[in-house]
C-alpha angles and dihedrals in degrees: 000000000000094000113015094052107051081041086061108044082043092069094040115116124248090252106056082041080060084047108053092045086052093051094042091045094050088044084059096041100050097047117236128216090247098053092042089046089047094044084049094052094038094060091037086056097047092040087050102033087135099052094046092049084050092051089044091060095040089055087047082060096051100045085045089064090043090051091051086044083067120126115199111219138139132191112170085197083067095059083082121075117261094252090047112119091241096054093049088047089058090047099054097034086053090046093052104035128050100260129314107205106089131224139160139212107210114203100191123191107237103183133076123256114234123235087246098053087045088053087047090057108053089041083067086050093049130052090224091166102060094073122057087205090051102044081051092059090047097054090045082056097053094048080085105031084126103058119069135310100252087054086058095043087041087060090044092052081057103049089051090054098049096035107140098204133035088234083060086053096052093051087052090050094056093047090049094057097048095050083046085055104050091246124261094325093251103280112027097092091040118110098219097045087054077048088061104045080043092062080040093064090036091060095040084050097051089065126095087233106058120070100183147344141200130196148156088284097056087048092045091045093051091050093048098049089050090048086055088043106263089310105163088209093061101061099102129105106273110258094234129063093237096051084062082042086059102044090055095052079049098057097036085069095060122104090255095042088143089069094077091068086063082070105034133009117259087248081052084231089129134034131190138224104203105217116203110192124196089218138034095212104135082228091064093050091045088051089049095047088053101052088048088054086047094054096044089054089047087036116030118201120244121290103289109013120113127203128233144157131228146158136078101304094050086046087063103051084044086057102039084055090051090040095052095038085051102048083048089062098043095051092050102042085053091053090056092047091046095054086053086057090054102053088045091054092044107028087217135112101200085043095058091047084052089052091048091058112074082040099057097034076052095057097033092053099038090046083046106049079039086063096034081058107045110241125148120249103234146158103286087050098054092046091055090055097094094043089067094064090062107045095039090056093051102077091042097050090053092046104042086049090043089055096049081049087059101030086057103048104035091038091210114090092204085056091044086049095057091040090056095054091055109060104349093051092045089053095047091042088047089048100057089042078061115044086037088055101052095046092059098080093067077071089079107055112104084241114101081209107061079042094058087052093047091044093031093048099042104054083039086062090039088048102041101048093045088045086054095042089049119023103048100058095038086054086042094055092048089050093054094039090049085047091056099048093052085043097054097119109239109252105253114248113262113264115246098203116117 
């Protein structure tokens, strides 16, 4: 524009210079719809500057209740249209299986395991009494269950070299690999702990947002009922510690046996409830996280074991909240930038408030008609936030230096006001047909996205530049009004001298 422009008129000829003045001058002079429209709505905007700065702050209210009526949610699934293949897949998967959008409910040990209760585990995984030379070695071991852990591995490496069978080998091998481990981790072998994660699923289940769930217990209850022949009864968590022991060294021989670590670490220290969710709104995910947190406060989990979330659906809300919080700081970071700039173009602190103006009544009206109709604010949204700013300052820099131009040269501010609604208005309306224009066939991509910033970008150009049109100078004529009521001289007091 700066550079391209005056190179170009610079090499036109005389004559379509000649040109270009005759056809602007008869478009003047003839009175398009556009410049009667834009004198019309000049003077109506100076004659009811009260009422339009009224309006105005009637319309900040409402778009204030609409900004607070937002809902943040996200669902790249629902960037596509509703008729797209990948958004009727979703729909019928979700209707058939029990949910495809993962998550998972981590329950982590947080205390530490005792010499003693180590000791007490690999003793379940070894059969330590059916040799005399091998009870021997135990009771040697726990002698010191009580020193450090390295004492209790050192005696283990012993045993291992001066095994006398290759059945007394295997049993050091298993409780080496359980003191290596750190042991269970305290409560995920223990009945009531797998009780516990059980009343967990049944509560996420209940839910209208969860299809299905798996866990240790599902995995421990199978096993159980095969090792009692099928019997139904038999589909419940053992009530001994050892009986869970033994459906897991059960299922560990199968031909699968590395399944069971999607469930519950090797060292048994975390455990997972595999969440399986019919939708993958952030607002779902949010609803599900909630009535977990209500149930643990109600419920809380066994001495030592913290809660978490964590996969792909969880990650999404995680980033939706960063990415929200982020887009709010940077809008408002630029806003404050913006108003600098102002003051530093102007150099003028009441101009730069007037230049803030069409920008601010702009957000405030497109984030509020977003919430009064219902639309989600998601990321395409957010990351448009900052675009708004831009485009929305444009029309009121060029109209509130425009005016000081005018104001200046023609010394009366009715005159300047009709002189802005000729040209400049015209150049400011033109430019927002056409930049609101260009942006609409994004409207038609099979993307919701490129439709929100056709949509998003359009109605910013149409409000910004009416807000601009209108607004300034309305804001412009109270100013002055209220400036020459405060300035009527006081009659002086009759004198009372002869």
């Amino acid at each position: 524009t700066i550079l391209f422009i005056p190179a170009y008129i610079t090499v036109m000829s005389e004559a379509q210079l000649a040109k270009v003045r005759a056809a602007a001058t008869r478009a003047t002079e003839r009175g398009s719809f556009l410049s009667t429209g834009l004198l019309s709505l000049g003077a109506r905007a100076v004659r009811y500057s009260k009422a339009v700065v009224l309006a105005a702050v009637a319309l900040v209210a409402f778009s204030a209740w609409g900004v607070v009526q937002l809902t943040i949610n996200d669902n790249p699934v629902r960037w596509f249209r509703a008729s797209h293949d990948i958004r009727v897949a979703d729909r019928v998967l979700n209707q058939h299986f029990g949910g495809t959008y993962d998550a998972y409910l981590v329950l982590r040990h947080t205390g530490e395991t005792s010499s003693t209760a180590l000791l007490d585990e690999a003793e379940a995984v070894g059969d330590t009494a059916s040799d005399p030379a091998l009870a021997l070695q135990w009771a040697d071991l726990r002698t010191d269950a009580d020193g450090d852990l390295d004492v209790l591995l050192d005696g283990v490496y012993d045993a291992l070299d001066f095994a006398e069978s290759d059945e007394a080998f295997a049993v050091w091998e298993d409780v080496l690999a359980v003191l290596e481990g750190g042991g269970s981790g305290g409560p995920f072998r223990d009945p009531a702990t797998l009780a516990y994660v059980e009343a967990r699923q049944a509560t996420l289940l209940a839910t209208d947002h969860v299809g299905k769930s798996n866990a240790l217990p599902d995995l421990v209850k199978t096993v159980h009922r095969a090792l009692r022949d099928g019997d139904e009864a038999a589909f419940s968590v053992p009530a001994t510690s050892a009986g869970v022991a033994q459906t897991l060294l059960t299922y560990q021989s199968s031909h699968r046996p590395n399944d069971l670590w999607h469930f519950v670490t090797p060292n048994y220290d975390a455990a997972t409830i595999w969440v399986q969710l019919k939708s993958g709104d952030n607002q779902d995910m949010l609803a599900v996280q909630e009535q977990v947190e209500a149930f643990i406060a109600e419920n809380p989990p066994p001495e030592g074991v913290a809660v978490d979330w964590a996969g792909l659906t969880y990650l999404n809300v995680v980033w939706q909240e960063a990415m929200v919080n982020g887009m709010l700081y940077a809008l408002l970071g630029s806003f404050v930038i913006v108003f600098l700039m102002m003051l530093l173009l102007f150099r003028s602190l009441w101009y730069a408030i007037l230049a803030m103006l069409p920008l601010s009544v702009t957000i405030l009206f497109i984030y509020g008609l977003i919430g009064w109709v219902g639309k989600d604010y998601d990321m395409p949204i957010a990351v448009l936030s900052s675009l708004t700013l831009g485009l929305s300052i444009d029309f009121a820099i060029h109209f509130l230096q425009r005016s000081r131009v005018l104001i200046a040269e023609l010394g009366d501010w009715p005159a300047a006001m009709q002189a802005m609604f000729a040209e400049p208005a015209r150049a400011i309306t033109r430019n927002a047909f056409v930049i609101a224009i260009g942006f609409l066939p994004l409207l038609l991509s099979p993307l919701v996205p490129y439709n929100t910033v056709g949509v998003f970008l359009a109605t910013i150009m149409a409000a910004s530049c009416l807000a601009t049109l209108v607004l300034l100078p309305a804001a412009m004529g109270t100013a002055r009004s209220l400036r020459s009521n405060r300035a009527v001289p006081v009659a002086p007091a009759p004198s009372t001298s002869p």
